[in-house]
LUMKOL-343077 format. One record per atom (N, C-alpha, C): atom name; x, y, z; residue in one letter; residue number from 0. Coordinates in steps of 0.1 Angstrom, whole numbers. Example, Ala and Ser with C-alpha at 12.3 -4.5 7.8 and 13.67 -1.06 7.14 Angstrom:
2
ATOM  a  east north    up r   k
ATOM  N   132   -57    78 A   0
ATOM CA   123   -45    78 A   0
ATOM  C   132   -33    78 A   0
ATOM  N   128   -22    71 S   1
ATOM CA   137   -11    71 S   1
ATOM  C   129     0    79 S   1
//
This chain:
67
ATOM  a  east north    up r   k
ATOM  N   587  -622  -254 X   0
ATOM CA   577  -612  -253 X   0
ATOM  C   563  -616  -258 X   0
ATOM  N   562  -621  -266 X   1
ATOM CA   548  -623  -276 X   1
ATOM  C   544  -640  -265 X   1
ATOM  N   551  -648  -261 X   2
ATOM CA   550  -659  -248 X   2
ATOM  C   538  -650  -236 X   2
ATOM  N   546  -641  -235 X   3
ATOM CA   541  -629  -222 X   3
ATOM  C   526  -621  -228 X   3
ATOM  N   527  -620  -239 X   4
ATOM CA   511  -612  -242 X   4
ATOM  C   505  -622  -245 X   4
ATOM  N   508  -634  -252 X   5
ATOM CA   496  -640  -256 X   5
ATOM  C   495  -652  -244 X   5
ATOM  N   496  -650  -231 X   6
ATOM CA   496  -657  -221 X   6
ATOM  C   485  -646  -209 X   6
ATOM  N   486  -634  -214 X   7
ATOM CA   485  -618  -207 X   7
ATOM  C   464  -622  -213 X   7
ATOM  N   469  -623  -227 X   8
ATOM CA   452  -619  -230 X   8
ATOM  C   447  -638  -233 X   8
ATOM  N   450  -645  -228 X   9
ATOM CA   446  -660  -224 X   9
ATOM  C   439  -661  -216 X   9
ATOM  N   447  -657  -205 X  10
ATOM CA   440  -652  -189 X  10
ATOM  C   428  -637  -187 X  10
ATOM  N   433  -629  -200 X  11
ATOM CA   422  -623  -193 X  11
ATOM  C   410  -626  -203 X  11
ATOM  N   413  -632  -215 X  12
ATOM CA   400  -639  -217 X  12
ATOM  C   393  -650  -211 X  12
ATOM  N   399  -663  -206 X  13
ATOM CA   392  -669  -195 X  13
ATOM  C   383  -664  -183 X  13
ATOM  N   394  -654  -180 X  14
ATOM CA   384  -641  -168 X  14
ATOM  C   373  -639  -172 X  14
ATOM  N   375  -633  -185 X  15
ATOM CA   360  -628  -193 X  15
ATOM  C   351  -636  -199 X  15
ATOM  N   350  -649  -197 X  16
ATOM CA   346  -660  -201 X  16
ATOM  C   338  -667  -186 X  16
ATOM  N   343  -665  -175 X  17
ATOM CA   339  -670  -163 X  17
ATOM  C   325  -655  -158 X  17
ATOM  N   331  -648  -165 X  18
ATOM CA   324  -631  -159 X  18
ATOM  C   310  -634  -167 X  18
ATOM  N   314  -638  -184 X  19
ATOM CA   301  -640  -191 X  19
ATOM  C   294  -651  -187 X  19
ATOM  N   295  -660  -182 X  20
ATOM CA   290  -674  -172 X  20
ATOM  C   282  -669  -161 X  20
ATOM  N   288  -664  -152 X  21
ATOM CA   285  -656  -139 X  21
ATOM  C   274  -644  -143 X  21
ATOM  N   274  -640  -150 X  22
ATOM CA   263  -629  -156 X  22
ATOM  C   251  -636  -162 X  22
ATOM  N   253  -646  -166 X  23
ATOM CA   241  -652  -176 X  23
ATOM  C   235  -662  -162 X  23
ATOM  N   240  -659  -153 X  24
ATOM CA   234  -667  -139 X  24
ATOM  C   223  -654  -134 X  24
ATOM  N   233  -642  -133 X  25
ATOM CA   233  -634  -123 X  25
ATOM  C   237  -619  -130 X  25
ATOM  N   229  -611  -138 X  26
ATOM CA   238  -605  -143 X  26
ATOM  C   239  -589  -135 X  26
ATOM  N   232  -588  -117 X  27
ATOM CA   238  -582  -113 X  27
ATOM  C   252  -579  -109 X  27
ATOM  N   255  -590  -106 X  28
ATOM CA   268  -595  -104 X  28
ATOM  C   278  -587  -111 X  28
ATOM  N   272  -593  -123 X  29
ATOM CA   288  -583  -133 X  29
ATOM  C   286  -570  -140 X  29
ATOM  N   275  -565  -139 X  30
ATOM CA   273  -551  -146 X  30
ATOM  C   262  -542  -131 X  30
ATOM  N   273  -543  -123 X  31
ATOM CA   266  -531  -110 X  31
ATOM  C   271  -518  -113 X  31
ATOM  N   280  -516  -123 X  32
ATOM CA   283  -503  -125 X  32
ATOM  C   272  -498  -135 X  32
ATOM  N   262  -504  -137 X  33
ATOM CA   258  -495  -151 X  33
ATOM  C   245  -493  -141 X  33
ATOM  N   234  -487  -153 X  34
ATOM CA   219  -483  -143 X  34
ATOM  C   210  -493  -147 X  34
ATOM  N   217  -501  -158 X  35
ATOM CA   205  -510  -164 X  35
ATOM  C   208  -524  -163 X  35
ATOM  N   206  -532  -158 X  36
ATOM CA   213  -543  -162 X  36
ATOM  C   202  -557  -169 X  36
ATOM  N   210  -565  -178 X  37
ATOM CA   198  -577  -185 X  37
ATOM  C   207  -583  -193 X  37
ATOM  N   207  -598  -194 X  38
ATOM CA   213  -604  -195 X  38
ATOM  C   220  -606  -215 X  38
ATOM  N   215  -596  -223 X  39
ATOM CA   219  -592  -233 X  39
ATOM  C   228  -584  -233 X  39
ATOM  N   222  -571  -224 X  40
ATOM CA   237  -565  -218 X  40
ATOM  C   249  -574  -215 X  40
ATOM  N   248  -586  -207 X  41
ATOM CA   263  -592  -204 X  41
ATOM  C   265  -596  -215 X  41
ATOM  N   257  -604  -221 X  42
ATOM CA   267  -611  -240 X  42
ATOM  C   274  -598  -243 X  42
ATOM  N   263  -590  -247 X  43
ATOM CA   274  -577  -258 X  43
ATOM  C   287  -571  -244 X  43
ATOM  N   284  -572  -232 X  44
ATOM CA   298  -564  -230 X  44
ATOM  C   311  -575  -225 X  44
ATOM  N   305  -589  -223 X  45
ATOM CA   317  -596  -221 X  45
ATOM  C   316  -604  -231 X  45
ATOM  N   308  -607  -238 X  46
ATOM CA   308  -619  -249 X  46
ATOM  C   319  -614  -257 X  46
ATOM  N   317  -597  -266 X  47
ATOM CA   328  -595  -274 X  47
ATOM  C   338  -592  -266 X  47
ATOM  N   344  -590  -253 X  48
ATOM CA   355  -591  -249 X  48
ATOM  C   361  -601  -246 X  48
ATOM  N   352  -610  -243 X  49
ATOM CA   360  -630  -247 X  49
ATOM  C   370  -632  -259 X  49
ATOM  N   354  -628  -269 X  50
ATOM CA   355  -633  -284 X  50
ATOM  C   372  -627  -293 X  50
ATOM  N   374  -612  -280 X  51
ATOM CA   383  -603  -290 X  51
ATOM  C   393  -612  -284 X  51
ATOM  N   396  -613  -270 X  52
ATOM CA   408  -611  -260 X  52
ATOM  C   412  -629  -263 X  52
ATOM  N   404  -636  -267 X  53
ATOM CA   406  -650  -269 X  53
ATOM  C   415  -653  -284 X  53
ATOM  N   407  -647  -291 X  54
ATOM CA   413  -644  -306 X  54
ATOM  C   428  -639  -307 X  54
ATOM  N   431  -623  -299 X  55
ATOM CA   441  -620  -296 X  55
ATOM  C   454  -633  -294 X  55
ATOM  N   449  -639  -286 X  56
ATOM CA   458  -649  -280 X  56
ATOM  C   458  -661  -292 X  56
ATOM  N   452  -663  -300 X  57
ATOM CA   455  -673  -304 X  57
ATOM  C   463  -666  -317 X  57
ATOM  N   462  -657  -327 X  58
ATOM CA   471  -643  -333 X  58
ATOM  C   484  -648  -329 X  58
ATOM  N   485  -643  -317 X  59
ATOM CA   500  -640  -311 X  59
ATOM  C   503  -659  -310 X  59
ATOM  N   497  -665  -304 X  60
ATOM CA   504  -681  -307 X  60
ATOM  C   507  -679  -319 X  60
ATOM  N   500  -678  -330 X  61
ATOM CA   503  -682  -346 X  61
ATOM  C   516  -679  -352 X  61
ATOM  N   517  -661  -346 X  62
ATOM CA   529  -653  -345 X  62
ATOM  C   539  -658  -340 X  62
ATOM  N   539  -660  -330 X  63
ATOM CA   546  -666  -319 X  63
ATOM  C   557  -676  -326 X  63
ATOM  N   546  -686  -333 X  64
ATOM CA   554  -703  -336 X  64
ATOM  C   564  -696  -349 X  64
ATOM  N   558  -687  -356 X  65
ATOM CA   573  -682  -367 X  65
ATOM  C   581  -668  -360 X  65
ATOM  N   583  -670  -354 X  66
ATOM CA   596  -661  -347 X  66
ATOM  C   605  -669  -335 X  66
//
C-alpha cells in the first residue's frame, strides 16, 4: 500500500514539475483558470505542489523501507 502512494504522489509530482517548466515558458498555458496570470503566480501554485507532493514521496519511501 505505501509502494502504491508513494508511487501515486511521484507521478503526480513529476506532472507538477513538467506543469511548473511549461508555465515558466508559457504561463498561460497552466493557469487559464484564474483572471490573472504571471509567472510568480506559476512558482507559488506549482512550485509548492512539486515541493509538497515530491517530499510526500520520498516520507513514504523512508516509511516504506521499515515496514
Amino acid at each position: 500500500m505505501l509502494e502504491v502512494l508513494h508511487l501515486l504522489f511521484f507521478g503526480l509530482g513529476l506532472g507538477s514539475g513538467f506543469l511548473l517548466i511549461l508555465g515558466l515558458i508559457r504561463p498561460v498555458l497552466v493557469l487559464w483558470y484564474l483572471d490573472r496570470f504571471n509567472r510568480l503566480k506559476v512558482i507559488q501554485v506549482y512550485g509548492i505542489a512539486t515541493l509538497i507532493l515530491l517530499g510526500l514521496s520520498y516520507v513514504l519511501r523512508l516509511v516504506g523501507q521499515y515496514f
